[in-house]
MIMIDREN-331131 format. One record per residue (C-alpha): residue number from 0; residue in three letters; z, x, y. Coordinates in steps of 0.001 Angstrom, whole numbers, plus 524288, in hexadecimal, padded with zeros to 5 digits. Example, Ala and Ser with C-alpha at 12.3 -4.5 7.8 and 13.67 -1.06 7.14 Angstrom:
2
   resi   resn      zz      xx      yy
      0    ALA   81E78   8300C   7EE6C
      1    SER   81BE4   83566   7FBDC
! end
This chain:
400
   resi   resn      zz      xx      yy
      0    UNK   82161   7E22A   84113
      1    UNK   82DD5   7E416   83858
      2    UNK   834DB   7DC4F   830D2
      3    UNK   83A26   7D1D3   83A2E
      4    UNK   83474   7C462   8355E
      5    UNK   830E6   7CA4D   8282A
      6    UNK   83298   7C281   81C21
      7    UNK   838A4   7CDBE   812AE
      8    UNK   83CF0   7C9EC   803D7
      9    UNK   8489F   7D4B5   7FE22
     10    UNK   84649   7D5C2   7EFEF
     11    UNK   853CC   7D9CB   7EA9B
     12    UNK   85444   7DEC9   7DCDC
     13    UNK   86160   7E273   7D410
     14    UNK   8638D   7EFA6   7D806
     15    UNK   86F48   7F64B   7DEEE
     16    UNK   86613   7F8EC   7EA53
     17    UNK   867C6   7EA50   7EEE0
     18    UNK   8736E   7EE8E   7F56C
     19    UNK   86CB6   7F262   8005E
     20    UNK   8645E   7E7F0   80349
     21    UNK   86C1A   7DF0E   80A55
     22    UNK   86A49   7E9B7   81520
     23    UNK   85D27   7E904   813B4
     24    UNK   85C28   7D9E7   814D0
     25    UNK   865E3   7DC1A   820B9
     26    UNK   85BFF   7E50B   828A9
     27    UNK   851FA   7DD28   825B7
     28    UNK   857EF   7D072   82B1B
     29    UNK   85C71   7D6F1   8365E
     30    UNK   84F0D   7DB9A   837A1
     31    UNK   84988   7CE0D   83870
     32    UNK   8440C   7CBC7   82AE5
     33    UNK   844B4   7C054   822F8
     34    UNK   84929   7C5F4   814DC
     35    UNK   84A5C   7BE86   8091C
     36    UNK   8520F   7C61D   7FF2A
     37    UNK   84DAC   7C2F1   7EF8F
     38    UNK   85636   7C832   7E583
     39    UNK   855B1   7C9BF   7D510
     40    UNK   86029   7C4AF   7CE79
     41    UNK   86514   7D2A7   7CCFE
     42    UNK   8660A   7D68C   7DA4A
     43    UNK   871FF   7CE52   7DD72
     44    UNK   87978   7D6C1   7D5CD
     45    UNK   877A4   7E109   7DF77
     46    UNK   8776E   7D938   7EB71
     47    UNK   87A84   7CB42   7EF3B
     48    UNK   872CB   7C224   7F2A0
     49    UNK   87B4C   7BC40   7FBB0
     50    UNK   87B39   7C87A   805DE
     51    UNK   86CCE   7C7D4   804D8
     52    UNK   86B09   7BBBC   809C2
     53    UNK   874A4   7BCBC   81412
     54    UNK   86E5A   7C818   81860
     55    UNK   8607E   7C216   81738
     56    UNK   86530   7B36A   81A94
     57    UNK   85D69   7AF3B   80FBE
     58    UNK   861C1   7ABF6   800D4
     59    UNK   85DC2   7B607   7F890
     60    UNK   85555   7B10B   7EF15
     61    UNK   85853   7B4FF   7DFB7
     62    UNK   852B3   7ABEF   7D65B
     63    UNK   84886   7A17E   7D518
     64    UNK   84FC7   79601   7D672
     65    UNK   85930   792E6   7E1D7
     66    UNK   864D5   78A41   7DC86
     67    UNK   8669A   78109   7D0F7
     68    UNK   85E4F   77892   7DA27
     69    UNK   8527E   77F1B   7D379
     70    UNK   84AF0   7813C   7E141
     71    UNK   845B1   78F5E   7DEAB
     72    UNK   8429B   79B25   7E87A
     73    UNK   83449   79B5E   7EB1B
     74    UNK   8303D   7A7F9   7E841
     75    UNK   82173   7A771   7EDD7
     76    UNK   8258F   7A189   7FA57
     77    UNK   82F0E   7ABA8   7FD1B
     78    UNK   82562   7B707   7F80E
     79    UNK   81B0B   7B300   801CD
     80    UNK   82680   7B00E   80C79
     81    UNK   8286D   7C0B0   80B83
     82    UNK   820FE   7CAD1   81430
     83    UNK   826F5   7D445   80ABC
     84    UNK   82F8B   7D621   7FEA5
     85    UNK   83951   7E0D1   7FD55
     86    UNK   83F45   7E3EE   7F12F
     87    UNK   84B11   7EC5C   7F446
     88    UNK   8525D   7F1A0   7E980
     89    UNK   84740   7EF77   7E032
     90    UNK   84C10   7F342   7D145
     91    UNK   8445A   7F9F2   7C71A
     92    UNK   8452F   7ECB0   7C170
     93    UNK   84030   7E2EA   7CB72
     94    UNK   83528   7EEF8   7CF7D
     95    UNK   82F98   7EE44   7C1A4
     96    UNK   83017   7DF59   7C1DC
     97    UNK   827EE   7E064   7CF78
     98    UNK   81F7A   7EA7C   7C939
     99    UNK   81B6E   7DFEA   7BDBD
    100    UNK   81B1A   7D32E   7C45F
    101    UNK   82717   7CFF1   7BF3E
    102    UNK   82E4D   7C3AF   7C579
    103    UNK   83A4C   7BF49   7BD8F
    104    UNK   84411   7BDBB   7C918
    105    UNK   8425D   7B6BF   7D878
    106    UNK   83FC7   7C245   7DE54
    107    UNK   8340F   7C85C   7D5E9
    108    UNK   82D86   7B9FA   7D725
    109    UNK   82D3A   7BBC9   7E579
    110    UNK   82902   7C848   7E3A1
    111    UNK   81D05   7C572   7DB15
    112    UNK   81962   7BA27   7E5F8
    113    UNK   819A8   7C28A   7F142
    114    UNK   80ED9   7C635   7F9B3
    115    UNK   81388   7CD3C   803B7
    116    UNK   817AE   7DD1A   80323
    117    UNK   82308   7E23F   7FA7D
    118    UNK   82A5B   7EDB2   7FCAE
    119    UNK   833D1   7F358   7F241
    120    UNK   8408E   7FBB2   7F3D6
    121    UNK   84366   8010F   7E3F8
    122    UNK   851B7   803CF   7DFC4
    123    UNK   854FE   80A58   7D3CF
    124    UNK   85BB7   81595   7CC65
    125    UNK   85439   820FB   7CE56
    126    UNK   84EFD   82155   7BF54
    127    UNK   84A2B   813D6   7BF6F
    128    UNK   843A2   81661   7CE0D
    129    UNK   83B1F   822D2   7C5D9
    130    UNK   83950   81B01   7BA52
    131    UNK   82AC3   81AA0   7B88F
    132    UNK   82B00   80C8B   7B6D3
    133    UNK   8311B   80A0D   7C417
    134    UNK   827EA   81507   7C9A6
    135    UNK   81CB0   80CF9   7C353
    136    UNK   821D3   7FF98   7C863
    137    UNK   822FF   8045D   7D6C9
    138    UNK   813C6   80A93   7D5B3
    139    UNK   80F57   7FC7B   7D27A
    140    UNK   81648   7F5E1   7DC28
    141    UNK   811D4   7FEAA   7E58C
    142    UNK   80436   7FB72   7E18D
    143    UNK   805B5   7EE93   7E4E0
    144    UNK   80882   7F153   7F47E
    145    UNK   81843   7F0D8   7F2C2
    146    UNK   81EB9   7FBE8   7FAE0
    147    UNK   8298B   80277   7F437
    148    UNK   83397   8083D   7FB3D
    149    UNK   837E0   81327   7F246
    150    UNK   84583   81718   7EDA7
    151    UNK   84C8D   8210E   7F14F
    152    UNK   85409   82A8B   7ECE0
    153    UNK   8639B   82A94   7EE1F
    154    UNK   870BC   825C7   7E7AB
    155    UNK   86D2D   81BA3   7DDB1
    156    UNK   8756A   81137   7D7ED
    157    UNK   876AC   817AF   7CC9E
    158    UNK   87C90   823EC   7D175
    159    UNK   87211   82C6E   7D077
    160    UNK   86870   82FDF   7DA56
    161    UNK   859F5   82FC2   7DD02
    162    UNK   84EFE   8284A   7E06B
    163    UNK   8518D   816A1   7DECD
    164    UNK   8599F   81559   7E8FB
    165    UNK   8547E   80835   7F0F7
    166    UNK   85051   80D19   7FF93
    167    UNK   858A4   80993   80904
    168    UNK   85A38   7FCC6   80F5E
    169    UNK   856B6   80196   81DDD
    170    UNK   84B13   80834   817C1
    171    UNK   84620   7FDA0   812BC
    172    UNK   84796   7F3FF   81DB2
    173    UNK   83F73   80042   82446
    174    UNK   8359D   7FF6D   819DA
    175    UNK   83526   7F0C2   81C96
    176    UNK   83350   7F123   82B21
    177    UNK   82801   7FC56   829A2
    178    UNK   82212   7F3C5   8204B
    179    UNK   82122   7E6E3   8295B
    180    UNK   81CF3   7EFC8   835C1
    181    UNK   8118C   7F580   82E54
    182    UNK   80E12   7E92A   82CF3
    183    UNK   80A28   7E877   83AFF
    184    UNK   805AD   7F649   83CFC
    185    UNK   7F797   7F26C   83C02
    186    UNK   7F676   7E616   8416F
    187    UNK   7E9F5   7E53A   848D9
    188    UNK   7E340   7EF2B   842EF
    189    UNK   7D783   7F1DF   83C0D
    190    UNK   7D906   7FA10   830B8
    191    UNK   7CB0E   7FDCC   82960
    192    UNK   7CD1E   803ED   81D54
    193    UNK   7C2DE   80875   81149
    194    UNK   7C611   80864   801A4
    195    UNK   7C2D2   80A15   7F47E
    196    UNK   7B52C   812A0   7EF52
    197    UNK   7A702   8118D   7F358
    198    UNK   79CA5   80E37   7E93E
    199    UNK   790E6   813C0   7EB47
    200    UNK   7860B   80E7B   7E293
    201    UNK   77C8D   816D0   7D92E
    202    UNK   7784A   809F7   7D2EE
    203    UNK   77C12   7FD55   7D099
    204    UNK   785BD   80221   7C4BC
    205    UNK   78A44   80F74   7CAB2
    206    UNK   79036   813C0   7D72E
    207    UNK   79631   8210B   7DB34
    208    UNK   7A426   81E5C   7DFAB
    209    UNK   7B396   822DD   7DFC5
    210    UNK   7C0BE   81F3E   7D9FC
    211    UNK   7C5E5   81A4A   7E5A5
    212    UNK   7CD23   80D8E   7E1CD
    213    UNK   7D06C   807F4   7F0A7
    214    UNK   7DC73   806BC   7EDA4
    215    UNK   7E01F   81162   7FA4A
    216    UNK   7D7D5   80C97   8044E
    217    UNK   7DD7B   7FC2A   80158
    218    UNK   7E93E   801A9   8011B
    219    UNK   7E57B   805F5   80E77
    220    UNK   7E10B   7F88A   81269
    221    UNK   7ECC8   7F0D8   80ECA
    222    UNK   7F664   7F9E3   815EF
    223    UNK   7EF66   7F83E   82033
    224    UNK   7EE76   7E90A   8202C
    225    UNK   7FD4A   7E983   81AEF
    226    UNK   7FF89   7EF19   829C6
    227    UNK   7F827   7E473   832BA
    228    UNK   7EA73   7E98D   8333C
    229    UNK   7DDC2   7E354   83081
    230    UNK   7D8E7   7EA83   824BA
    231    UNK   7CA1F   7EC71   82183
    232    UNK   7C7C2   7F273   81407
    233    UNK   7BA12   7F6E6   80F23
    234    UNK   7BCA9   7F801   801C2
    235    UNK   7B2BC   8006C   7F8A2
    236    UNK   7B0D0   7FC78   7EADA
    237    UNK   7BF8F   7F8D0   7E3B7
    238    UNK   7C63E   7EEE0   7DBD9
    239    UNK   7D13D   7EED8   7E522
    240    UNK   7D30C   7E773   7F0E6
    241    UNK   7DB2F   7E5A0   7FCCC
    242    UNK   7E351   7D9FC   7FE03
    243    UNK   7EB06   7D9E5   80BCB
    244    UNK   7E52A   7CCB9   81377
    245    UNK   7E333   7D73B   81EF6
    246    UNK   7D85E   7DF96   81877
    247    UNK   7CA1C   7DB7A   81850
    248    UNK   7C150   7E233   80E06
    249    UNK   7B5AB   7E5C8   80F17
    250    UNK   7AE77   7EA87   80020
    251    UNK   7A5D6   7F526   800BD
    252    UNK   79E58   7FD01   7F51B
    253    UNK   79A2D   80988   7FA3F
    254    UNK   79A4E   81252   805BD
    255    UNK   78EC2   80D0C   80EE8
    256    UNK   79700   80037   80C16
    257    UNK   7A48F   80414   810BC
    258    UNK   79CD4   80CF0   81C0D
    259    UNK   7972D   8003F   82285
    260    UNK   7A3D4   7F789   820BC
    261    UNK   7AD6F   8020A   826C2
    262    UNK   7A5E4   80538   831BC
    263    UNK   7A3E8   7F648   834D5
    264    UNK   7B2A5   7F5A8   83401
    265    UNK   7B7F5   8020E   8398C
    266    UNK   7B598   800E8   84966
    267    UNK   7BE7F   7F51C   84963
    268    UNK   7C97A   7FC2E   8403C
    269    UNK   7D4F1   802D3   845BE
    270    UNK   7D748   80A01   838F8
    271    UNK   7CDF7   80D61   82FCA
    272    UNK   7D19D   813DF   82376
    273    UNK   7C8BF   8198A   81A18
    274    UNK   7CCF2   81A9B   80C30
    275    UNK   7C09A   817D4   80462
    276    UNK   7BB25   82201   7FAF4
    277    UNK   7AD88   820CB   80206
    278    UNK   7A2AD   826C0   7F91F
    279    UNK   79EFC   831B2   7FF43
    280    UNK   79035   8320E   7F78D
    281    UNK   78766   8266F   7F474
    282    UNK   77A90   8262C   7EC6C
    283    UNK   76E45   82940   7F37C
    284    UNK   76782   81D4F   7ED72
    285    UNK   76E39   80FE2   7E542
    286    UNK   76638   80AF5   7DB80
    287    UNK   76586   7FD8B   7D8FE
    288    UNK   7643B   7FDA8   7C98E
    289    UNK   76D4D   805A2   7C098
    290    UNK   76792   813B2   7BF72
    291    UNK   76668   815AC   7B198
    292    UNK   76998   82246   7A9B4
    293    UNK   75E75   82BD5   7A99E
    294    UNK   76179   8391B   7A38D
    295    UNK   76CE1   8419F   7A410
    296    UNK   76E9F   84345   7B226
    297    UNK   76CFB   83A94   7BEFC
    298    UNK   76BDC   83EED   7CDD4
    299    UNK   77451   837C9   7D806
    300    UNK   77064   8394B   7E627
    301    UNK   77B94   8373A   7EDCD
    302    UNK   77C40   83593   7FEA5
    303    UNK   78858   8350B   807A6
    304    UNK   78E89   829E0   80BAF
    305    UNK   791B1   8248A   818F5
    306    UNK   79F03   82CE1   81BFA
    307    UNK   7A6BE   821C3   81F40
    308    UNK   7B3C3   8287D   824A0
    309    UNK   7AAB6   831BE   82DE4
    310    UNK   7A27E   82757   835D5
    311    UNK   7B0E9   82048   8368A
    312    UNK   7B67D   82CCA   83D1A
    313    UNK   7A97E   82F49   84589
    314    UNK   7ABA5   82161   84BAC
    315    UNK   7BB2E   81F2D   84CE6
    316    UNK   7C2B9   81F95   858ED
    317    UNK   7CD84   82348   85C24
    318    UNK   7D619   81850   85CC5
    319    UNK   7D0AC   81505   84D42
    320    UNK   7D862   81C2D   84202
    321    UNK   7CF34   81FF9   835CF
    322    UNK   7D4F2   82740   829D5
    323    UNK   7CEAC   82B4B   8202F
    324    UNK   7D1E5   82E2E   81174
    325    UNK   7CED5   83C5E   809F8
    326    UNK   7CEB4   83CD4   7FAB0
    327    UNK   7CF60   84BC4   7F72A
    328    UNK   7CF4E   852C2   7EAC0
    329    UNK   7D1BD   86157   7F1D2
    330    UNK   7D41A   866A3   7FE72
    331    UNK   7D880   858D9   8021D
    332    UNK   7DFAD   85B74   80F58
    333    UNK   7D369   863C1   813C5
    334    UNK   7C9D1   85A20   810CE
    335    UNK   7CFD3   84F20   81590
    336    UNK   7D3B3   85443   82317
    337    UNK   7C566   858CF   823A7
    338    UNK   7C2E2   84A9D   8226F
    339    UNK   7CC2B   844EF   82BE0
    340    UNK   7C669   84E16   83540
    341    UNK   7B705   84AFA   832DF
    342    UNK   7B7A1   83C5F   83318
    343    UNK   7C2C7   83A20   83E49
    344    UNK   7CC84   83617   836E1
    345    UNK   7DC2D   83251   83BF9
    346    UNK   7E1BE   83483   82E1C
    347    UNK   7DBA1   836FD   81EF1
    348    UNK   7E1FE   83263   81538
    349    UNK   7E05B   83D31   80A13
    350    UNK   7E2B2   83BB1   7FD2C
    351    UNK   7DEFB   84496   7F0BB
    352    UNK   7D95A   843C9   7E2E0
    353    UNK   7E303   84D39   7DECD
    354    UNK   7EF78   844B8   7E1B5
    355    UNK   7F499   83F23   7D69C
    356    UNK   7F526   83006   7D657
    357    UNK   7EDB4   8315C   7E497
    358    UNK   7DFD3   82D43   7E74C
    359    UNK   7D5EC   8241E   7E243
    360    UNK   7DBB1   81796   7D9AB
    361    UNK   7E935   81B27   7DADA
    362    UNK   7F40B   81169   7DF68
    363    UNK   7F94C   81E4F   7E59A
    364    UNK   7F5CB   828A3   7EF3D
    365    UNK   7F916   83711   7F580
    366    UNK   7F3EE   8372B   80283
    367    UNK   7F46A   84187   80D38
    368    UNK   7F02C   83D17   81B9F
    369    UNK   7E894   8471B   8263F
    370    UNK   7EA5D   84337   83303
    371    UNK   7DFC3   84681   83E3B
    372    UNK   7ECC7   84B73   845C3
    373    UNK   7ECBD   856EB   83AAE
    374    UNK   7F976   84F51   83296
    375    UNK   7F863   85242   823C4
    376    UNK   80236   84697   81C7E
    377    UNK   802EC   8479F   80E6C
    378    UNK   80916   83AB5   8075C
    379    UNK   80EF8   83AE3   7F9D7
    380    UNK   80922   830FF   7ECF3
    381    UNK   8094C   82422   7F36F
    382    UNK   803B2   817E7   7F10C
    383    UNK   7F65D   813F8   7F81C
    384    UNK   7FE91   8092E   7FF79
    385    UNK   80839   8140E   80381
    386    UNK   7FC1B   81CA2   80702
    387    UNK   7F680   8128D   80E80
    388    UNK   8039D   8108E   81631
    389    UNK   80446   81D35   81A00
    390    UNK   7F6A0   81E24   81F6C
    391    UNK   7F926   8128A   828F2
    392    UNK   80715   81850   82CBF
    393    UNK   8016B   82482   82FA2
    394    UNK   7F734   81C6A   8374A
    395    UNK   800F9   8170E   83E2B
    396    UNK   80AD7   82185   83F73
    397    UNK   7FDE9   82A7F   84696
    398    UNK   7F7B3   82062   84D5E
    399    UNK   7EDA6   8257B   84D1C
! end
């Protein structure tokens, strides 16, 4: 699938990046899309709206209200009309208005009624772009889902050079296209996937647990869904949840728990990916009272648990892909390949405690990914929706 048929809104904000996005509208036109280009009342100094909408053989939409009829632009209709929003040259202005629900022109109305994905192409000077308030506004949007396609570096506007400079049109368009045939990628498959902690009881008040927040593993689960597939999710113990209308969860408390409901899932999943921080120890017995305090000192017994990951590996064929996730604190590439190689694994997805701003609770995360094959691919501080689109690209890219 690409972008022929698509319904594709062009947010156009007053910078002197909107020069080039007539080009943009152009290659998407010829490339069979339907684009509806919005603009703030800025951006037509920069660029007019009439070669917009001969280009996109629509009117491009500005304000509210239409004529001195008083008939007005419907803003929610035309948000849920888009399969995406693109907001290409996005100012430090209209990206900190996004960043605070703020909605005092057409476009950032449609904006805050959209539903479907947004994708956003910054364009600055290269002091604003590093200004920790821009740098803070991008993190939250990203948060949200939004994919930001980052600035680069080159001759700015204002005659100096660095990083702000809008991405190219053609990239863009590129980044577009990917974006509508990932869509696709999974179609008709069954993607099993584990999140979150385990809880495993003492007594009715206590349990012994983890920090994991689930926030990797959903992460997981909406990629997934956000490319075709059929998404199962047992989720362990979390106040987050999963919202894509493709993933079914299934709520589990502690390790017997998600043990029974991924093995009654996983011979009918294609993919299986296993990001849960399982507890690897339960107590011996669970009482049913709360134990009371008795002296200075108290003996837990403590038993393995079922190891999940292992009987997966022990019972997957060949024409199944199971990856597994490592959280190290030292000799991370060691352990985890030792891993990968004792429960059958295609890929592990390794992450460590060390990392700063990686690991349990964080919006971000520093992966590296071991590869049966002997491949050893170290990623840079991303966030856990980037890390989760590089596991399924390498997934596709090995076919494995």
């Amino acid at each position: 699938m690409s972008v022929k048929d698509k319904n594709i809104i062009i947010g156009v904000s007053g910078g002197i990046a909107a020069y080039k996005i007539p080009l943009l509208v152009r290659m998407l036109k010829k490339a069979g899309a339907n684009v509806q280009v919005l603009m703030t009342p800025a951006a037509h100094d920069f660029v007019t709206p009439v070669t917009l909408s001969t280009l996109s053989g629509r009117p491009v939409l500005i304000d509210f209200i239409k004529d001195d009829t008083g008939s007005w632009n419907n803003h929610v209709l035309l948000a849920l009309w888009a399969d995406l929003m693109v907001f290409a040259p996005v100012t430090a202005n209209t990206l900190a208005k996004m960043a605070h629900g703020q909605a005092d022109n057409f476009l950032l109305a449609v904006y805050m009624s959209a539903k479907c994905p947004v994708m956003i192409a910054p364009a600055m000077d290269l002091d604003m772009y590093a200004h920790p308030t821009t740098k803070a506004n991008l993190e939250k949007l990203q948060t949200y889902g939004y994919d930001i396609i980052p600035a680069t570096e080159g001759e700015l506007a204002s005659g100096l050079t660095g990083y702000g400079r809008m991405e190219e049109p053609e990239h863009i368009f590129a980044h577009i296209n990917d974006f509508f045939k990932k869509k696709t990628e999974l179609t008709g498959k069954k993607v099993l996937v584990t999140a979150g902690p385990t809880y495993e009881s003492i007594d009715p008040v206590r349990f012994i647990g983890n920090h994991s927040s689930g926030k990797m593993g959903i992460a997981i689960a909406e990629e997934a869904a956000a490319r075709g597939a059929d998404v199962v999710l047992v989720l362990g113990p979390t106040h987050l949840q999963a919202t894509h209308p493709n993933i079914q969860t299934i709520k589990v408390q502690n390790a017997a728990q998600m043990y029974d409901a991924v093995h009654k899932e996983f011979d009918t999943a294609d993919i299986t990916v296993m990001a849960a921080a399982v507890a690897d120890f339960t107590p011996e017995q669970t009482t049913g009272q709360k134990i009371k305090k008795s002296g200075d000192a108290m003996t837990l017994k403590l038993k393995a648990t079922k190891d999940i990951l292992a009987s997966l590996g022990q019972k997957k064929s060949d024409n199944r892909i199971l990856i597994g996730f490592a959280m190290e604190t030292e000799n991370e590439k060691a352990n985890a390949l030792k891993k990968l190689q004792k429960k059958n694994l295609d890929f592990i997805v390794l992450n460590s405690l060390r990392e700063k701003n990686a690991g349990f609770k964080h919006d971000t995360n520093k992966v590296s990914i071991l590869t049966k094959s002997g491949d050893i691919i170290d990623y840079p501080l991303k966030t856990k929706k980037e890390v989760a689109g590089d596991i399924f690209d390498l997934v596709h890219k090995l076919k494995v």
